[in-house]
Backbone as JSON, one array per atom type, in Angstrom:
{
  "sequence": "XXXXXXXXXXXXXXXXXXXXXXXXXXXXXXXXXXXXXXXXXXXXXXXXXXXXXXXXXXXXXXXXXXXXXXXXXXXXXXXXXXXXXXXXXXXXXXXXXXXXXXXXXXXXXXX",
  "N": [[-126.16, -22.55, 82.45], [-123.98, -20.29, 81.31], [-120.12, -20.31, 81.68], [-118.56, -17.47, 83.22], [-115.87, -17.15, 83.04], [-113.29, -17.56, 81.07], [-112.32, -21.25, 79.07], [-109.19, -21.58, 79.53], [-108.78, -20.05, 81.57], [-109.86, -21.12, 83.68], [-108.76, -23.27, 84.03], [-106.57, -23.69, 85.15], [-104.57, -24.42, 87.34], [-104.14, -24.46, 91.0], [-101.85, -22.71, 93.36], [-99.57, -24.76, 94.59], [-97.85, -24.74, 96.46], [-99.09, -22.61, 98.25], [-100.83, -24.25, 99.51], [-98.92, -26.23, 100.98], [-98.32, -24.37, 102.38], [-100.72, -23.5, 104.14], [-100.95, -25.93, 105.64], [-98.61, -26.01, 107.15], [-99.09, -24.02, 108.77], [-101.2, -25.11, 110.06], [-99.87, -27.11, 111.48], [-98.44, -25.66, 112.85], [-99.83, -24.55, 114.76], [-100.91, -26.16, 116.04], [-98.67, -26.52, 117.81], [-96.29, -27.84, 117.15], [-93.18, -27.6, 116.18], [-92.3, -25.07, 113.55], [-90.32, -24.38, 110.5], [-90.59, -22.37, 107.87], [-90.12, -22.76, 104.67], [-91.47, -22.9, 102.58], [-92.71, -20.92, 100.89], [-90.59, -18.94, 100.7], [-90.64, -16.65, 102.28], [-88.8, -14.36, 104.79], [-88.19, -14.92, 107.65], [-88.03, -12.26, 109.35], [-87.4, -9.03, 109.7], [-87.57, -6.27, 107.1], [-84.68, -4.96, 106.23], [-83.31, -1.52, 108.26], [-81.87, 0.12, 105.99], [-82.68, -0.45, 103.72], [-85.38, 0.14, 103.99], [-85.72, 2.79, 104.38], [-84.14, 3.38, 101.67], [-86.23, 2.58, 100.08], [-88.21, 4.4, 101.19], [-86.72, 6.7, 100.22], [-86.81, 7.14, 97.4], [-88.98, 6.45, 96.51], [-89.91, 9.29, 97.6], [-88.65, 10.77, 96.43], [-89.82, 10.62, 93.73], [-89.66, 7.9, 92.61], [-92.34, 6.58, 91.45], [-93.14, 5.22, 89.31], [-93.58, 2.18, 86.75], [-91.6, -0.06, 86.47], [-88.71, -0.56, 83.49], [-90.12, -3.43, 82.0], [-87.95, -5.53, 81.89], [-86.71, -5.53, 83.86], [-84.83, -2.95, 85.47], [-82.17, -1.34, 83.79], [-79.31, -0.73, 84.9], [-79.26, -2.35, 86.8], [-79.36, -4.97, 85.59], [-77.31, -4.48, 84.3], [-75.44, -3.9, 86.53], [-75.94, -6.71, 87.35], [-74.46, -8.43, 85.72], [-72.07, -7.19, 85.72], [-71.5, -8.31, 88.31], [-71.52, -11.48, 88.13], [-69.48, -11.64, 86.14], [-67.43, -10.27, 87.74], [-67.34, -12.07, 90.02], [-67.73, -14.75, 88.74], [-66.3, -14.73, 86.72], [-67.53, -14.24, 84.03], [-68.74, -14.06, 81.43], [-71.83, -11.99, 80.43], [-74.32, -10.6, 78.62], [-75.98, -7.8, 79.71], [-78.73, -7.36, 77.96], [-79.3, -9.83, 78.03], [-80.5, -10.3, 80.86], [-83.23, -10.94, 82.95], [-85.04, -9.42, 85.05], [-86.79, -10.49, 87.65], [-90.16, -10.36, 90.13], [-89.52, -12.52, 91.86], [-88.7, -15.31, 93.18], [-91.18, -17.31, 92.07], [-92.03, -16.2, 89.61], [-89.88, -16.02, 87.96], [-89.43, -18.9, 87.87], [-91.82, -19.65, 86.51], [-91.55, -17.76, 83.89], [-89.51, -19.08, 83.04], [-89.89, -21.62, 82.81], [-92.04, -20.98, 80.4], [-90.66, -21.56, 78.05]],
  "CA": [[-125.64, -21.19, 82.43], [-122.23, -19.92, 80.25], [-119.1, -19.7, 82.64], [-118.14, -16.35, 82.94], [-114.87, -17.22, 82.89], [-112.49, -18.88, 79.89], [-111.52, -22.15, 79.72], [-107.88, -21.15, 79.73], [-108.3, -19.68, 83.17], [-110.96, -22.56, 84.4], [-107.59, -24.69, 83.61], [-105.16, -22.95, 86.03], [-104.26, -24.89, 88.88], [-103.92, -24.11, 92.4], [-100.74, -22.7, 93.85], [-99.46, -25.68, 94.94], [-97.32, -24.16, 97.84], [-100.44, -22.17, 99.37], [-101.68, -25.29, 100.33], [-97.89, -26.32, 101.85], [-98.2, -23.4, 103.3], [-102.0, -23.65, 105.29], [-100.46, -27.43, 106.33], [-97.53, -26.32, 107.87], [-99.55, -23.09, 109.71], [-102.16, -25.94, 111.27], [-98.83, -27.97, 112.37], [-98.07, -25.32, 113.79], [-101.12, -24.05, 115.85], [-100.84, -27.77, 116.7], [-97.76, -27.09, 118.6], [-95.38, -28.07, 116.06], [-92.24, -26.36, 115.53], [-92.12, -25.51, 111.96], [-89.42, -24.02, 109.44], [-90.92, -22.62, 106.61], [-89.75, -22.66, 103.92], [-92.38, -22.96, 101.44], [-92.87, -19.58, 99.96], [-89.77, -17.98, 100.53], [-90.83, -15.16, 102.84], [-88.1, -14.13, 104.96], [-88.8, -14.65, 109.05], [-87.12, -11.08, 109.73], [-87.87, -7.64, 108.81], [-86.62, -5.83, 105.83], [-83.62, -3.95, 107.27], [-83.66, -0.17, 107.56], [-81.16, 1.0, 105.42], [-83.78, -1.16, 102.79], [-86.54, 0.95, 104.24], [-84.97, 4.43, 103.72], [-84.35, 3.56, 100.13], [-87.33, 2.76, 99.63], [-88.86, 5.49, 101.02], [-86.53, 7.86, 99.39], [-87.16, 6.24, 95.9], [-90.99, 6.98, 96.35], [-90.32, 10.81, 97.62], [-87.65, 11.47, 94.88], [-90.86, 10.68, 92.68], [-90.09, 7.13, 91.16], [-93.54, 5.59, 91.67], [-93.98, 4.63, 88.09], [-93.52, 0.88, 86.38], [-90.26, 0.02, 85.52], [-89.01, -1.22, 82.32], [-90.37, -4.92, 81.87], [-87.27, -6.51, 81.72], [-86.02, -4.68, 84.82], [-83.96, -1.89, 85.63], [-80.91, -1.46, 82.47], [-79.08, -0.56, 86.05], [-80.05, -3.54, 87.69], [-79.14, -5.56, 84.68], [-75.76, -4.41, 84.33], [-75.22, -4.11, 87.77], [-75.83, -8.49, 87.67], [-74.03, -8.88, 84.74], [-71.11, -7.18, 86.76], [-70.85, -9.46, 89.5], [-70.77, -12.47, 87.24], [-68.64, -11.04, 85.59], [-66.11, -10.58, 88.79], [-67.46, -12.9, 91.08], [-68.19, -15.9, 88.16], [-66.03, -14.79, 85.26], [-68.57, -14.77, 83.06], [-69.48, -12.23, 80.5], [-73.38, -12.41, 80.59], [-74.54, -9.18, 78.11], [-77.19, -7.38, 80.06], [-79.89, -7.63, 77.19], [-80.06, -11.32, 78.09], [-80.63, -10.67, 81.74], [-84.36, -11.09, 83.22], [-85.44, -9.21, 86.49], [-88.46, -11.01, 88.32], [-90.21, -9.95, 91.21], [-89.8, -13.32, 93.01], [-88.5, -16.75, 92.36], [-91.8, -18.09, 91.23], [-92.34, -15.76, 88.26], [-88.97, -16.62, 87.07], [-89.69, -20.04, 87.35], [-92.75, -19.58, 85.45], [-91.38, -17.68, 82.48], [-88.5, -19.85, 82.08], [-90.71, -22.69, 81.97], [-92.68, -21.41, 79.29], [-90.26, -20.56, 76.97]],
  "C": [[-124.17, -21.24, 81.99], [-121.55, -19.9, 81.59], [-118.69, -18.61, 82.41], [-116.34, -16.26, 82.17], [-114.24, -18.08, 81.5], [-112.33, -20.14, 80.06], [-110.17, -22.38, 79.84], [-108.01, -20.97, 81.51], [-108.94, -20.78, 84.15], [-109.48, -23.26, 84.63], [-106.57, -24.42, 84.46], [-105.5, -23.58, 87.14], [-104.15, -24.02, 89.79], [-102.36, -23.85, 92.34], [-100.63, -24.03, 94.65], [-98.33, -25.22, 96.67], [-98.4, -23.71, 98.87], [-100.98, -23.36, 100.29], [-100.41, -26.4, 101.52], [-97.95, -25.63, 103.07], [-99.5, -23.14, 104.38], [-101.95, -25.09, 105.88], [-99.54, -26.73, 107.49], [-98.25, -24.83, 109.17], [-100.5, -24.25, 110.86], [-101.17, -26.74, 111.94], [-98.48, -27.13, 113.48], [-98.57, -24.22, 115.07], [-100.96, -25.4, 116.45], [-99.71, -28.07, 117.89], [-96.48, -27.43, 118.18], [-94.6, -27.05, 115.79], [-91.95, -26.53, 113.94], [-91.45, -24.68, 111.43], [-90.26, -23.91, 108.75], [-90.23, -22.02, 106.03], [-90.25, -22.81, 102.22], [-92.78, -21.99, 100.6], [-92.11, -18.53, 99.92], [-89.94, -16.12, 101.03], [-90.45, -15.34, 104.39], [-88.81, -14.45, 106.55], [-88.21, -13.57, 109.56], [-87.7, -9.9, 109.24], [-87.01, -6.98, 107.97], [-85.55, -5.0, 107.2], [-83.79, -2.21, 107.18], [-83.07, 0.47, 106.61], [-82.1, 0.75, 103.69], [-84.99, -0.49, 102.6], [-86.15, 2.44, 103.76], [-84.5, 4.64, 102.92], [-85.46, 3.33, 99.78], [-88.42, 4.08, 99.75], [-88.45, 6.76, 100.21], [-86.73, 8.25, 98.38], [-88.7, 7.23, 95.76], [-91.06, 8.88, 96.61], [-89.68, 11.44, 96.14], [-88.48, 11.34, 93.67], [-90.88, 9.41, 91.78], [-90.86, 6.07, 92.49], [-94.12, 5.06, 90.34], [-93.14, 3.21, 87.71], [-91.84, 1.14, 85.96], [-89.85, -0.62, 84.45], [-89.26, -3.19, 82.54], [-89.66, -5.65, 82.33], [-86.49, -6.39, 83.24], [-85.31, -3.72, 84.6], [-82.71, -2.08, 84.71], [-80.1, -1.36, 83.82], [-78.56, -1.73, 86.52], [-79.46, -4.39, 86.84], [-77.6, -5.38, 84.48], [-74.88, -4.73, 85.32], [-75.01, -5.93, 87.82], [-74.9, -8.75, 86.87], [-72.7, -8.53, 85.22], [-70.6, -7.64, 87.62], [-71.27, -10.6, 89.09], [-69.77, -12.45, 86.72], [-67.18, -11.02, 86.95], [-66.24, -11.9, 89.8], [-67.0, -14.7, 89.84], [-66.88, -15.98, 87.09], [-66.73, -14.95, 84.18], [-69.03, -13.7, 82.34], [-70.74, -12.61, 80.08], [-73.6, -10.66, 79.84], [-75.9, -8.94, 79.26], [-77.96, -7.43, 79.62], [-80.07, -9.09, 77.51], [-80.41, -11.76, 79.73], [-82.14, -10.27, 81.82], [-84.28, -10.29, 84.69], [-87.04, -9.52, 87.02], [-88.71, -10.44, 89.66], [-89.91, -11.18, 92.31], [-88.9, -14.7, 91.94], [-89.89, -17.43, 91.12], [-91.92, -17.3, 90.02], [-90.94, -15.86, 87.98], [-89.27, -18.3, 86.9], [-90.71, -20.57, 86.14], [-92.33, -18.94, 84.16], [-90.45, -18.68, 81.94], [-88.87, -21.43, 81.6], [-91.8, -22.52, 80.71], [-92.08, -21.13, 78.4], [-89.67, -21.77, 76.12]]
}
């Protein structure tokens, strides 16, 4: 029987953290005090002032995609505090906004 699937996607590894990350949960049903630090998700709750932009965001009506590259905003905004913090004049067209570390890591490795 055909694989449904490609062999492009057949070929895609495992998150290799996920599996850091269901180790260090049985260490620590085991008893084990454990730090993680394997997927970069925060032991705290967002804060509220984090929450009440967000919610305001969503009433004020922006629930749609934003541009690709990120927010022009957002982009300037970084390029600004390099800029004071770094000294560094970084144009905004060459800045990237990811949702996370790993998808930056991933585009900038394939490029």
């Amino acid at each position: 029987m055909a694989q449904p699937y490609s062999a492009r996607s057949r070929a895609i590894e495992p998150f290799h953290v996920m599996a850091l990350l269901a180790r260090a949960n049985e260490l620590q049903a085991a008893g084990h005090d454990v730090i993680h630090l394997e997927i970069g998700e925060p032991d705290f709750i967002t804060a509220d002032p984090i929450i009440k932009a967000g919610q305001a965001a969503l009433a004020d009506g922006k629930t749609r995609y934003t541009a690709a590259r990120g927010l022009p905003q957002l982009r300037e905004a970084i390029a600004g505090f390099y800029a004071q913090r770094y000294r560094l004049d970084i144009d905004p067209q060459r800045i990237l906004v990811t949702p996370g570390g790993s998808g930056a890591l991933l585009l900038a490795s394939s490029l």
